[in-house]
C-alpha positions, -999 to +999 in steps of 0.1 A: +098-134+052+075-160+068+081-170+097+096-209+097+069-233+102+040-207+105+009-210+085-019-183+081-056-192+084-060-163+061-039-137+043-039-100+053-031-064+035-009-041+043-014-007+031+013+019+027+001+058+023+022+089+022+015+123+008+027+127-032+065+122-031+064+106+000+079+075-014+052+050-008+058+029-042+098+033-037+095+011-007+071-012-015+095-025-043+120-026-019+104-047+002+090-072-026+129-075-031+136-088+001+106-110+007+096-128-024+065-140-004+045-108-005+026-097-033+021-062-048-013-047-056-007-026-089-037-001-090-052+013-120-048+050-131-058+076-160-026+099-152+003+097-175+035+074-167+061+089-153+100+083-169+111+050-156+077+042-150+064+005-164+028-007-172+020-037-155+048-028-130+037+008-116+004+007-122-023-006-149-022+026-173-056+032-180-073+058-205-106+077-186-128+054-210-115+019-198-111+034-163-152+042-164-158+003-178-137-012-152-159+006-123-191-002-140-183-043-142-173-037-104-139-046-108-121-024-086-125-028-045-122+009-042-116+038-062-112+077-059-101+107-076-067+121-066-051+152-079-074+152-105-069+116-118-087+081-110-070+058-094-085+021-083-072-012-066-083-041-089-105-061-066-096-102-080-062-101-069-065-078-037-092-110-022-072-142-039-041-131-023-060-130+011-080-163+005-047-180-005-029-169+028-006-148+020-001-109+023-004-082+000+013-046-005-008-018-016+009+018-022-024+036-020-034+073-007-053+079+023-087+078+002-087+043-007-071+035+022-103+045+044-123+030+016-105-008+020-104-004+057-139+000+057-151-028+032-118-055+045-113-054+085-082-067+095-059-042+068-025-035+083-022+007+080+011+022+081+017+061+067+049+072+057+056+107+072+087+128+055+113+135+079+105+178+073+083+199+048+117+208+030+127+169+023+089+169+008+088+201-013+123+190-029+116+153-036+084+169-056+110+197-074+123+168-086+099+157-105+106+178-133+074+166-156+048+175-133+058+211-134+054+237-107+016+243-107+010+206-103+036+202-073+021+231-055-014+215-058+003+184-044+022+202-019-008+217-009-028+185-010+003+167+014-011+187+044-048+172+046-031+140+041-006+141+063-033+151+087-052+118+083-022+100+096-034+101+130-058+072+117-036+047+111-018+020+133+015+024+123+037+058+115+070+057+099+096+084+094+109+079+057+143+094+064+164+067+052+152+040+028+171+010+044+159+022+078+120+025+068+123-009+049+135-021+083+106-012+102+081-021+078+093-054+078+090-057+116+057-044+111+047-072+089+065-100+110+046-088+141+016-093+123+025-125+107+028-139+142-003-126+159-023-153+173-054-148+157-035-151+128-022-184+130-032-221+119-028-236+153-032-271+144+000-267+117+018-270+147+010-306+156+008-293+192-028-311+207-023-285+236-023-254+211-061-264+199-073-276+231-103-254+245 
């Protein structure tokens, strides 16, 4: 949560990226359940929900038409195709969330990650790494609607991205949830209270603002 008595001069992102099955969106909600103060980017896709799975909630469930008219009003701050689906991060809410500072949660893959690191300097990077191939393959097995030519194409997929991982500032193991959650939120509280970060004169402290 925020730190007591600390303002922000501006807001940050922090983007969380795993390979499919990873459990990128899993710990984001967990997170926005223990600090009501962040905010959660819910990105825009064509690909089917999956059971459980809530528009609005998830993601903004989008057909391949609506998807095309979004990108052409410029609506989305990035956007890729993944697995053979688009997927976007809706651009208003990405920059309010920022200008009002606070900070934001985006579940995103390693695509738009580069692509908002790129275009928004100053995004927190963390990649979730599963603790061994077998914990990966098997959390994908489980997902019994994708069927097994779609979870080798993602399996297959996991390796490029886990190989991007050496690009980001942060690497988590996501062995246990609880544990990862942990971290993460050390992450963000590290963050919160870096200097450049701060509203010095919030602190009614003349010395603090002196130069």
């Amino acid at each position: 949560m925020e730190p007591s008595g600390r303002k922000l001069t501006q807001g940050f992102a922090v983007i969380i990226s795993a390979p499919s099955g990873g459990g990128k969106s899993t710990v984001c909600h967990k997170l926005m359940q223990r600090d009501h103060a962040l905010r959660y980017s819910v990105s825009c896709t064509t690909r089917l929900p999956r059971p459980a799975e809530k528009n609005g909630r998830d993601y903004h469930f989008l057909s391949v038409d609506e998807f095309k008219r979004r990108m052409h009003r410029n609506e989305f701050l990035e956007f890729a195709t993944v697995h053979g689906q688009y997927y976007g991060t809706p651009k208003h809410l990405f920059d309010q969330t920022i200008a009002d500072g606070s900070v934001i949660l985006l579940a995103i893959d390693v695509q738009g990650a580069s692509n908002i690191r790129a275009k928004r300097p100053g995004t927190v990077a963390i990649f979730l790494i599963p603790p061994s191939w077998a914990s990966l393959r098997n959390r994908l097995r489980g997902r019994r609607q994708d069927g097994k030519e779609e979870m080798e194409r993602r399996l297959a997929n996991a390796r490029g991205e886990i190989a991007q991982a050496k690009n980001y500032e942060y690497l988590v193991v996501n062995d246990n949830l609880d544990d990862t959650v942990d971290q993460i939120e050390a992450i963000i509280t590290a963050e919160r209270l870096k200097l450049a970060r701060q509203d010095l004169a919030s602190f009614g402290i003349p010395e603090l603002t002196l130069k």
